[in-house]
C-alpha positions in Angstrom: 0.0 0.0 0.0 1.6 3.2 -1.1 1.7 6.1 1.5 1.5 9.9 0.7 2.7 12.8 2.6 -0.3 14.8 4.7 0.6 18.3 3.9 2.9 19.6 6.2 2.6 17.4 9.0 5.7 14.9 8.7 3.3 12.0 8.5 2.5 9.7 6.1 -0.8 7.9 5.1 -1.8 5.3 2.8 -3.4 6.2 -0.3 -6.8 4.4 0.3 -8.2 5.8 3.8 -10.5 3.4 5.9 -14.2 5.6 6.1 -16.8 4.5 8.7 -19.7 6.1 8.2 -21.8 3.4 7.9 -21.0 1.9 11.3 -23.9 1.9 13.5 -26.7 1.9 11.5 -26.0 -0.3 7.8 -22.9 -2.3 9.8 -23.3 -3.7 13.4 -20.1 -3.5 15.6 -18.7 -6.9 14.4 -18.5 -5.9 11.1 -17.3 -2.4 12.1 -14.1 -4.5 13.8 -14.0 -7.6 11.2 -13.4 -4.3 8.3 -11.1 -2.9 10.7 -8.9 -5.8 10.8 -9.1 -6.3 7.3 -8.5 -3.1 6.3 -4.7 -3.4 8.8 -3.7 -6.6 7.2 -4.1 -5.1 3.7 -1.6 -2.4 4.8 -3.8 0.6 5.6 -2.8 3.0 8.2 -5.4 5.7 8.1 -8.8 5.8 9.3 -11.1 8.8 8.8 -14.8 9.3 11.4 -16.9 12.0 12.8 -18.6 12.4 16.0 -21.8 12.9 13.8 -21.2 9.1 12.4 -23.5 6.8 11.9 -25.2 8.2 8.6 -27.6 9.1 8.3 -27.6 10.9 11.6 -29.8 11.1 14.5 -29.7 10.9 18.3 -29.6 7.5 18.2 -26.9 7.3 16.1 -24.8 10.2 17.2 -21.0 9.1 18.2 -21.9 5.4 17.7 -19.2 4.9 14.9 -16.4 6.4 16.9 -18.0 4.0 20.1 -17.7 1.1 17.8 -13.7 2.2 16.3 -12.9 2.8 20.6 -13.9 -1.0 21.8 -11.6 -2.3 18.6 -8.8 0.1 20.0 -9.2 -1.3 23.5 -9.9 -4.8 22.6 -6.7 -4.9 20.4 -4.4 -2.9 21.7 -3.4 -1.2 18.6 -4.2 2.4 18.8 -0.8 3.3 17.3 -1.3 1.2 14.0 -3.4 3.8 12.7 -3.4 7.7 11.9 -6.9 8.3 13.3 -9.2 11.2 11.6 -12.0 12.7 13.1 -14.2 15.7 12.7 -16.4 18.5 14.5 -20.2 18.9 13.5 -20.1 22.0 11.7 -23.4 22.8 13.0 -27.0 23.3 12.6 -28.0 19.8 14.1 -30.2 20.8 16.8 -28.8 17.5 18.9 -25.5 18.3 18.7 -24.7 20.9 21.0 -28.4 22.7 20.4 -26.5 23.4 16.8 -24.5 25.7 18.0 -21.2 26.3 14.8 -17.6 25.6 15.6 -16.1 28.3 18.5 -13.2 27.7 20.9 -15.3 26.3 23.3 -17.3 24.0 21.4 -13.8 22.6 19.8 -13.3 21.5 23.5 -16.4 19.9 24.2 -16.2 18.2 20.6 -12.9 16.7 21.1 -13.4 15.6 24.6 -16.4 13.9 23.8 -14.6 12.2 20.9 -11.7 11.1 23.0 -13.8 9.3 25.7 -15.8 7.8 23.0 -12.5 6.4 20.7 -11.0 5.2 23.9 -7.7 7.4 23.2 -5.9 9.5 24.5 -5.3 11.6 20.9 -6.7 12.1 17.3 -4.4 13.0 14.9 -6.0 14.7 12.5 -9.1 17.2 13.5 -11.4 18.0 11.0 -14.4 20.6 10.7 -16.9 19.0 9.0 -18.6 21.6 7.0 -18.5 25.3 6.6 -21.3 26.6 8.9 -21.2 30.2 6.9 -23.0 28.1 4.2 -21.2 26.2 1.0 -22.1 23.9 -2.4 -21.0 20.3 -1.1 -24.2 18.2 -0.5 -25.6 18.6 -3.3 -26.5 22.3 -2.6 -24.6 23.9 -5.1 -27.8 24.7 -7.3 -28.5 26.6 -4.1 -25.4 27.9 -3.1 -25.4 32.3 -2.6 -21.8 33.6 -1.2 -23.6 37.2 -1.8 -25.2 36.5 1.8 -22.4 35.5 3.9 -21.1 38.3 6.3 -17.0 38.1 6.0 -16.4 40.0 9.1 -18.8 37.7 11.4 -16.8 34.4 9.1 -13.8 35.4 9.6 -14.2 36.2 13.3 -15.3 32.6 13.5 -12.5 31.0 12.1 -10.3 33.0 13.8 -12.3 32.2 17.4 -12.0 28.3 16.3 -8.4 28.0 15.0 -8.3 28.9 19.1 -9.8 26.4 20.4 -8.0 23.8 17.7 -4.7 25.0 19.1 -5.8 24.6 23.0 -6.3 21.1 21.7 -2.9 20.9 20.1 -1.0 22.8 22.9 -2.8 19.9 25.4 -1.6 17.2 23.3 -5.5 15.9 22.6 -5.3 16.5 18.6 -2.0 16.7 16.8 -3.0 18.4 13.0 -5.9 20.1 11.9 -8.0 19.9 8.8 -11.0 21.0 6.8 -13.8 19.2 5.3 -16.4 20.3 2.6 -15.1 23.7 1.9 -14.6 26.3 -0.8 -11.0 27.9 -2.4 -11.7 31.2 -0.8 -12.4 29.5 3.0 -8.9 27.4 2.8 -7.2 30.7 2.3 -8.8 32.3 5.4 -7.9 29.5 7.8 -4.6 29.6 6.3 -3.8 33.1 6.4 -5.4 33.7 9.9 -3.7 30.2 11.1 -0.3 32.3 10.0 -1.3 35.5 11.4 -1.7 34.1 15.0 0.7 31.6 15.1 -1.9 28.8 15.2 -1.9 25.1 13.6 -2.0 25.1 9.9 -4.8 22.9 7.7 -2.9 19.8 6.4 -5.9 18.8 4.1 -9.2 19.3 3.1 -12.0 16.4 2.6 -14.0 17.1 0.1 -16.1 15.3 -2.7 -14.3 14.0 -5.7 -15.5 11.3 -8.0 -15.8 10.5 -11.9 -18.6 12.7 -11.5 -17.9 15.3 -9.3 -14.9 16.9 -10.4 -15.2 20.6 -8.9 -11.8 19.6 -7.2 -10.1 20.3 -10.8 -10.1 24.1 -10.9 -9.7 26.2 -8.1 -9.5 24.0 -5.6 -6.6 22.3 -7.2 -4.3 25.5 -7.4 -4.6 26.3 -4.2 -3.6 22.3 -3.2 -0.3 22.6 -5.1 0.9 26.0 -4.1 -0.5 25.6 -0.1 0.1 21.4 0.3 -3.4 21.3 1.4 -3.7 17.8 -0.2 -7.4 16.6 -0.9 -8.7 13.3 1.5 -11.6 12.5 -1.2 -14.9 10.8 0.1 -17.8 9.3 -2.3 -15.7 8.1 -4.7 -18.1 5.9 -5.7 -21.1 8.7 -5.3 -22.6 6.9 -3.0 -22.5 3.7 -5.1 -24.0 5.3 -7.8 -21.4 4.9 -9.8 -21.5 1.3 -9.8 -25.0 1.4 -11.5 -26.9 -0.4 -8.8 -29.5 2.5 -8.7 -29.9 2.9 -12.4 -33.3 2.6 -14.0 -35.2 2.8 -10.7 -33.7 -0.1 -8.9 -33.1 -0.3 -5.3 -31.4 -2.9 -4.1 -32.1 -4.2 -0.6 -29.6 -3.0 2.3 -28.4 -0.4 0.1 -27.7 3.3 1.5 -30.6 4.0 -0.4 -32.9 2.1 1.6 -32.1 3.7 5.0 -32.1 7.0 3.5 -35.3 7.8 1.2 -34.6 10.9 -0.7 -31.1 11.4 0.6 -29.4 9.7 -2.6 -28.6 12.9 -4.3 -26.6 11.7 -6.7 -28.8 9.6 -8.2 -30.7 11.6 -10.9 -32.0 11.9 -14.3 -28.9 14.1 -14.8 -25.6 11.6 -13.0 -27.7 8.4 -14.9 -26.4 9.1 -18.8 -22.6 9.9 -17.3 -22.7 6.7 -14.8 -23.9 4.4 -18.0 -21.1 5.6 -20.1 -18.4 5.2 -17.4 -19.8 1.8 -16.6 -19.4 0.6 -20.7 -16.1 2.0 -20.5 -14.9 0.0 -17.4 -16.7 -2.8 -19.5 -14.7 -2.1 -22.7 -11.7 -2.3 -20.9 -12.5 -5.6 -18.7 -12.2 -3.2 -15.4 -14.3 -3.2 -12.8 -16.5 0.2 -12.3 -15.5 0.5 -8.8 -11.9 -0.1 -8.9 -11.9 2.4 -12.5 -13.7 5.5 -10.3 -10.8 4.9 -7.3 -7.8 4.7 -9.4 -9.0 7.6 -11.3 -9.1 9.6 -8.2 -6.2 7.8 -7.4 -4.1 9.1 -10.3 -4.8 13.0 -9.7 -2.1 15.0 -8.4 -4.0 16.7 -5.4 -4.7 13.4 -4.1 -3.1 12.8 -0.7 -5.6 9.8 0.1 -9.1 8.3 -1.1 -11.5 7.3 1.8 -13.4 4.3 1.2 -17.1 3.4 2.7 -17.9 -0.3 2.0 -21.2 -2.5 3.8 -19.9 -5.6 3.2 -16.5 -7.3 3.1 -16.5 -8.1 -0.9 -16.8 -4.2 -1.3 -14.2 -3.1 0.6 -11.8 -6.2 -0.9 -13.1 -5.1 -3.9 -12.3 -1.1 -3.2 -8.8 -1.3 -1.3 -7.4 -3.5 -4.5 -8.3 -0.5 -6.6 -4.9 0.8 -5.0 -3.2 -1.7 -7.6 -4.7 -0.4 -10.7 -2.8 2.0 -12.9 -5.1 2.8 -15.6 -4.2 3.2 -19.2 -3.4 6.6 -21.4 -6.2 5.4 -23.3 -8.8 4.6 -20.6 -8.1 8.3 -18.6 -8.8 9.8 -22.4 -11.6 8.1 -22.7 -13.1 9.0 -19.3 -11.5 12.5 -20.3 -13.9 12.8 -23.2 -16.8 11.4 -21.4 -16.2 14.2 -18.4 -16.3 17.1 -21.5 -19.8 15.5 -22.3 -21.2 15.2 -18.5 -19.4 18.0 -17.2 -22.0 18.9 -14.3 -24.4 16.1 -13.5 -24.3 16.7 -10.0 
């Protein structure tokens, strides 16, 4: 398993990143452990959560993945084997502290709560989950209306978190700090103000990247070389949609679909067209869909690590062996020309 540097941090991390999401409400904690173990004896060293986690949320399922990913720590003793990732709600969940946004003291209760519940003593890389000013990840970029954000109140509020994040460094409970879902313009502002005031630097940035969700390419890409702010990609697979499993109507039993009606964004009359012809294509080239859409995101020069979500042990075998596949000149034209003709489906 190759490993990649995480910005500026001095660590290194394997390109395919263990996600969790799932654990606690599609995968039981047995299966949460049995993918853990898996996912070490295949060579992985990085495993990304949330204290949101199990998706989708609620307050039954709040914290229940890390709960899960804290009894395998304590049962095996092996807390050290893995570069552990977790993040802060970024609020606006009204059972997570009453939805109250990211602020120095909320940091605190965040990562406390995540320490007792991971049964550790650190995490190594701190994430915010979301911007709360408002941003287009989720599927809201149809939506999405900079024009109302107030800078002074955002930048006051990254400013007031990148304080608490370094409390948390300074007491030795997180060790790097990162982003998730966010835009160009917000990297630069925790960057500069992190700089400013002497306060930890973002190492990375988890955002969406997939054959079909490609915003990653412009902007966002620039600022990754110049800044090593190197991209920890999730929904690779859009949510399995790019595996065709949803196509023409179908929902297959136990799917993500299934235990959340109308949250399968991706899945539209729009992504259907660009998911077919990326699914022939694998086909032309005797490649499995899956393990195509990874090594793609794989072979892009942002990429410091994909993050992986599987429900069942053939999907994640299936997924980390993507880390072997180089793909063809040929084959990354072809998906070249078929991004030029299904440039936005999402």
């Amino acid at each position: 398993m190759k490993q990649r540097k995480l910005g500026r941090t001095g660590l290194e991390v394997t390109e395919i990143c263990l996600g969790t999401m799932t654990w606690g409400v599609q995968n039981t904690e047995a299966d949460a452990h049995e993918q853990i173990d898996y996912a070490l004896d295949a060579g992985i060293n990085f495993m990304d959560t949330a204290e949101v986690y199990a998706i989708p949320s609620s307050p039954d399922t709040y914290g229940k993945t890390e709960t899960y990913i804290g009894s395998w720590f304590k049962k095996t003793g092996k807390r050290d084997k893995f570069i552990l990732a977790s993040k802060i709600s970024g609020g606006g969940t009204n059972w997570i502290r009453e939805g109250r946004r990211p602020d120095r003291q909320s940091v605190r209760e965040a990562v406390e709560g995540s320490l007792k519940r991971l049964q550790t003593d650190y995490i190594d890389l701190y994430q915010v989950h979301y911007a709360s000013r408002g941003h287009y990840h989720f599927g809201t970029a149809w939506k999405y209306a900079p024009e109302n954000q107030d800078t002074a109140d955002v930048l006051d509020n990254i400013a007031d978190t990148l304080q608490g994040l370094d409390d948390m460094v300074r007491e030795g409970k997180i060790r790097h700090v990162g982003l998730s879902n966010e835009t160009a313009w917000g990297i630069g502002q925790w960057l500069k103000l992190a700089e400013q005031g002497g306060l930890p630097r973002v190492a990375s940035v988890q955002n969406e990247y997939s054959l079909i969700q490609r915003v990653f390419d412009l902007d966002l890409a620039e600022l990754s070389h110049h800044e090593d702010v190197g991209l920890l990609a999730y929904s690779s697979l859009a949510s399995g949609v790019l595996t065709g499993k949803y196509l023409g109507g179908q929902v297959p039993p136990g799917t993500r679909a299934t235990v959340q009606p109308g949250g399968l964004w991706r899945n539209n009359d729009y992504s259907a067209p660009a998911v077919q012809a990326y699914i022939d294509l694998a086909a032309r080239h005797g490649l499995d869909i899956a393990q195509m859409a990874i090594a793609f995101a794989l072979s892009r020069p942002f990429m410091t690590a994909v993050i992986i979500g599987a429900t069942t042990m053939e999907q994640l075998k299936t997924d980390i062996a993507a880390a072997d596949l180089t793909l063809s000149d040929e084959v990354i034209s072809e998906i070249n020309a078929i991004y030029r003709a299904y440039p936005r489906p999402l």
